[in-house]
Backbone as JSON, one array per atom type, in Angstrom:
{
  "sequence": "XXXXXXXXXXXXXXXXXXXXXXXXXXXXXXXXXXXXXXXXXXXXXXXXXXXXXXXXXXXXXXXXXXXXXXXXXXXXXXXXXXXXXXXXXXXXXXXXXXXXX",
  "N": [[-54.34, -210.78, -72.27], [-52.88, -213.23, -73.31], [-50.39, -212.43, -73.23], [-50.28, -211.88, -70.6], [-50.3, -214.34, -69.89], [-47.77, -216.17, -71.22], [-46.16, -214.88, -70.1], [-46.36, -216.36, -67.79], [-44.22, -218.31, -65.65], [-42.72, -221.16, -66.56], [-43.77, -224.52, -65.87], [-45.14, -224.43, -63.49], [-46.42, -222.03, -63.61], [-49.44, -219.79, -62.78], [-51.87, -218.18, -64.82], [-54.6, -215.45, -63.96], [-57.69, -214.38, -64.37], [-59.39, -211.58, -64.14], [-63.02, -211.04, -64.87], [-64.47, -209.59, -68.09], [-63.4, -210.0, -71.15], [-62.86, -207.12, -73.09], [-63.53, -207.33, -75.71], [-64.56, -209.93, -76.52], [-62.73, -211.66, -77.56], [-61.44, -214.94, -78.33], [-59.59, -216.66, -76.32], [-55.97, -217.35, -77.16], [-53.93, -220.01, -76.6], [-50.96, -222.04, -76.34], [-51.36, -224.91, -76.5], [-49.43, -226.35, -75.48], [-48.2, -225.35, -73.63], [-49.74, -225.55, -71.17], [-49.72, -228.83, -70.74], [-47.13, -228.61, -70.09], [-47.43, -227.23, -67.39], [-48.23, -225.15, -66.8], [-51.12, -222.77, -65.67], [-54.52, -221.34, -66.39], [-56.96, -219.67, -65.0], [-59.91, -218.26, -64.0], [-62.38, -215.21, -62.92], [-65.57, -213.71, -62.3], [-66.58, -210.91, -61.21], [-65.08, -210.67, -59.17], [-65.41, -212.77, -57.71], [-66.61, -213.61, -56.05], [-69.83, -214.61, -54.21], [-73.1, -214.3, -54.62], [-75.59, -215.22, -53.39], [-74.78, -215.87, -50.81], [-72.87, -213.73, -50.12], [-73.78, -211.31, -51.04], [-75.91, -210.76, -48.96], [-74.38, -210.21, -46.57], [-72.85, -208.14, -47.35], [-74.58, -205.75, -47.62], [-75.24, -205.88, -45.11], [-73.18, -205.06, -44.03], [-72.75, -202.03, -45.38], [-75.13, -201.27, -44.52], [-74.43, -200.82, -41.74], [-72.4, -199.01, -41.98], [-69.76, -200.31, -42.27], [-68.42, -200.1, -44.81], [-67.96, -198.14, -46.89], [-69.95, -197.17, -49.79], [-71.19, -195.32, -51.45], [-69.04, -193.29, -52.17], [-68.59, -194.59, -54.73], [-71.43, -193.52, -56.35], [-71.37, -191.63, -58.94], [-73.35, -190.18, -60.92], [-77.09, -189.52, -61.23], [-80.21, -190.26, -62.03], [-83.38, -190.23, -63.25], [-85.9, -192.14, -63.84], [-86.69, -191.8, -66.95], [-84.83, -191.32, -68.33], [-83.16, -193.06, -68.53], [-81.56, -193.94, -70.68], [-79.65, -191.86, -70.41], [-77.84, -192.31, -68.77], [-76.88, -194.71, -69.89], [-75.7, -193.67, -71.98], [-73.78, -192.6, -70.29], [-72.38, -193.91, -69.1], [-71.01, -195.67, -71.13], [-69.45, -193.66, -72.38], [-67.56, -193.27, -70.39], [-67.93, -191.34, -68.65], [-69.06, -191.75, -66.38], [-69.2, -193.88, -63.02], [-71.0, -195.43, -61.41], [-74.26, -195.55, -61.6], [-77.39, -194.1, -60.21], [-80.54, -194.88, -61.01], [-83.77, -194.02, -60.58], [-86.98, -194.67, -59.62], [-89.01, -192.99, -59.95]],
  "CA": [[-54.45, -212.01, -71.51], [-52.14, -214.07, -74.0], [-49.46, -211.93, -73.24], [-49.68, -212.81, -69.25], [-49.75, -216.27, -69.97], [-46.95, -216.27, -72.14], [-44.96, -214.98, -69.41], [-45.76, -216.99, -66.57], [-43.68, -219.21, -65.3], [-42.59, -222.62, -67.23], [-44.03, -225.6, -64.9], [-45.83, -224.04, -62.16], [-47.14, -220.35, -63.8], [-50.58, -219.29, -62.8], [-52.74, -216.8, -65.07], [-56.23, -215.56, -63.28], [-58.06, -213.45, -65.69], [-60.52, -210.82, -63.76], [-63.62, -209.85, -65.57], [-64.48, -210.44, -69.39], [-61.89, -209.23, -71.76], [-63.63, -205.97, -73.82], [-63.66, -207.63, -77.43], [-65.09, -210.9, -76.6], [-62.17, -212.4, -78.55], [-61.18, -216.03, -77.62], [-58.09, -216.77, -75.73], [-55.77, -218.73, -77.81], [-53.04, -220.39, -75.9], [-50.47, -223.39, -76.95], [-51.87, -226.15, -75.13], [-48.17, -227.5, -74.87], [-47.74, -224.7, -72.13], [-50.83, -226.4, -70.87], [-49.3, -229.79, -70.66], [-46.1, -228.6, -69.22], [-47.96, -226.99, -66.37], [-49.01, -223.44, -66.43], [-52.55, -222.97, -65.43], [-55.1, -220.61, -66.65], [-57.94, -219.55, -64.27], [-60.26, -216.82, -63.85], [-63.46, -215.48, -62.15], [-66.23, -212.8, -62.33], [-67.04, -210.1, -59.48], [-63.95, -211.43, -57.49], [-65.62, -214.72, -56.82], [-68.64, -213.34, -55.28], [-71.06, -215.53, -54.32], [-74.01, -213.69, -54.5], [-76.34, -215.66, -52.63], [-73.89, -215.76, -49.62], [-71.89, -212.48, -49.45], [-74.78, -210.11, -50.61], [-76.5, -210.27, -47.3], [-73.32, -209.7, -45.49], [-72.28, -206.5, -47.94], [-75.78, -204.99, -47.14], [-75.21, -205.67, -43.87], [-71.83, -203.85, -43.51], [-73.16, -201.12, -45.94], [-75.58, -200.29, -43.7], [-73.88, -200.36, -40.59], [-71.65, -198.21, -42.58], [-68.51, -200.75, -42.1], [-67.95, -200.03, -45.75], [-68.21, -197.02, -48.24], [-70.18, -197.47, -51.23], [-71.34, -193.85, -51.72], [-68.4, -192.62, -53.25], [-68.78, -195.02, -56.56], [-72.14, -193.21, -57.41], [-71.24, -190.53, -59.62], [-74.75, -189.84, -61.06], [-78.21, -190.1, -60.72], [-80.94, -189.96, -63.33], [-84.89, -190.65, -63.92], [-86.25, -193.63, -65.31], [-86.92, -191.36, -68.3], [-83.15, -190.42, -68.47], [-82.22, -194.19, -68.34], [-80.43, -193.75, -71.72], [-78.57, -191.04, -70.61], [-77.13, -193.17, -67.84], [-76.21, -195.69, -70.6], [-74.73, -193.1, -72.24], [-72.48, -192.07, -69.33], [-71.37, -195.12, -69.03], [-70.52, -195.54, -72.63], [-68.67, -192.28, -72.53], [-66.64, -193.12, -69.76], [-67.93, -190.13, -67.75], [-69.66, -192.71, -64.62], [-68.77, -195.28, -63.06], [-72.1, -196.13, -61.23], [-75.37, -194.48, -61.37], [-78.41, -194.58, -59.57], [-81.65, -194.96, -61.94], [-84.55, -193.6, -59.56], [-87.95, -195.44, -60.18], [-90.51, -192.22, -59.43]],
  "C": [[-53.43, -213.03, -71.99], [-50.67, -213.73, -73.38], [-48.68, -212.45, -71.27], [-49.38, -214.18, -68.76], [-48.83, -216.43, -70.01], [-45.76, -216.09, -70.96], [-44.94, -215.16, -68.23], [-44.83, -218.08, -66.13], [-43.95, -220.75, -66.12], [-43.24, -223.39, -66.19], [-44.91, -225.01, -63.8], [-46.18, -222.74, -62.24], [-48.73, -220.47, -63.31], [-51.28, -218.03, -63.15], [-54.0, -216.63, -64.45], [-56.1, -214.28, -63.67], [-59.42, -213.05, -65.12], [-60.95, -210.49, -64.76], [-63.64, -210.71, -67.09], [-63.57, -209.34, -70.12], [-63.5, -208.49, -73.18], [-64.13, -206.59, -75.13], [-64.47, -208.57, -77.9], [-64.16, -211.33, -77.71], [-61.74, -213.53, -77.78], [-59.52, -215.46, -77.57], [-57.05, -217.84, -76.28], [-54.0, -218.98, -77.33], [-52.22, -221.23, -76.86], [-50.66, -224.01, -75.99], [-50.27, -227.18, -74.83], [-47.73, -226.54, -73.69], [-48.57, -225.05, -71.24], [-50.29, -227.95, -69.7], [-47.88, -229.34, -70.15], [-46.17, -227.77, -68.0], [-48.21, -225.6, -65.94], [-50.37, -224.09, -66.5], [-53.1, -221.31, -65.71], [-56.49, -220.35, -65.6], [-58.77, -217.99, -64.52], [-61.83, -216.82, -63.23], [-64.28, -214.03, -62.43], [-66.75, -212.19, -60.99], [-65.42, -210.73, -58.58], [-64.03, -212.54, -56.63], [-66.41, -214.29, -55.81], [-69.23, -214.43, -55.51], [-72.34, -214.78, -53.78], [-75.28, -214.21, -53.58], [-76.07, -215.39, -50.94], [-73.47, -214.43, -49.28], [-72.52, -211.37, -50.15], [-75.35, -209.69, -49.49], [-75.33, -209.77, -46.81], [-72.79, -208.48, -46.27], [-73.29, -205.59, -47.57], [-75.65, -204.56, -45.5], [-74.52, -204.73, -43.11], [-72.01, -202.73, -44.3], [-74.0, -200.29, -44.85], [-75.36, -199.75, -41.62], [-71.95, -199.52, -40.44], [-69.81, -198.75, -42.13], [-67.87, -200.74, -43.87], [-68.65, -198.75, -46.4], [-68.41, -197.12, -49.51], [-70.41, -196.07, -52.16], [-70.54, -192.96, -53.03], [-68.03, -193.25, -54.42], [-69.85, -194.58, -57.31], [-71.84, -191.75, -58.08], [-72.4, -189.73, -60.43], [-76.08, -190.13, -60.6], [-79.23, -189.61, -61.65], [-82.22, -190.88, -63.04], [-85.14, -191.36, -64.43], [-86.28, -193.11, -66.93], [-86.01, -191.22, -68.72], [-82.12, -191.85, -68.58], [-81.25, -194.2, -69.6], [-79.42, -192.93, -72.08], [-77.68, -191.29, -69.41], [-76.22, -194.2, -68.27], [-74.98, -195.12, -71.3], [-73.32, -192.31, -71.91], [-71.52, -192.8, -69.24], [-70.06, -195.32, -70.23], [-68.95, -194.84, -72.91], [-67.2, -192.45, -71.47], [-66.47, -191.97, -68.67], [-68.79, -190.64, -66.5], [-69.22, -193.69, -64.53], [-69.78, -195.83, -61.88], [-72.99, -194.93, -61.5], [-76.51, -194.61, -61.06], [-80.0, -194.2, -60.81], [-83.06, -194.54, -60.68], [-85.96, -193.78, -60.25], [-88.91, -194.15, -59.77], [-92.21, -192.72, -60.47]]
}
């Protein structure tokens, strides 16, 4: 993240920083690139507003104007929920459906 700062633009750069950075380490800038007008921004989900543009993803989900399908890669038992965590973990899913029986 430092690194895209660093090389935006003098006076008029803009960084926007999807997502939380893996380490949870702070972001440590020089606030004189600050004051000479780069800007730092950023947002979670893509700037979802969950209140608002859940209904309308449901909506187009199920009138199949979008494909969600092919992000579940597993599917596992409430009893199995820690081997869902562990997929994750692993890097071997990238969603998975937890099934409440």
């Amino acid at each position: 993240m430092e690194e895209a700062f660093n090389c935006s633009r003098v006076n008029w750069g803009k960084t926007v920083i999807l997502g939380v950075e893996m380490h949870n380490t702070p972001l440590a800038i020089n606030t004189y690139f600050l004051l000479r007008g780069r800007t730092v921004t950023g947002c979670f989900f893509g700037g979802l507003k969950a209140k608002s543009d859940i209904p309308i993803l449901a909506q187009k989900y199920l009138h199949k104007e979008i494909n969600l399908d092919g992000f579940i890669t597993h599917e596992v038992n409430f009893q199995d929920i820690n081997k869902a965590f562990d997929l994750l973990l692993e890097g071997k899913s990238l969603r998975c459906i937890i099934w409440m029986d």
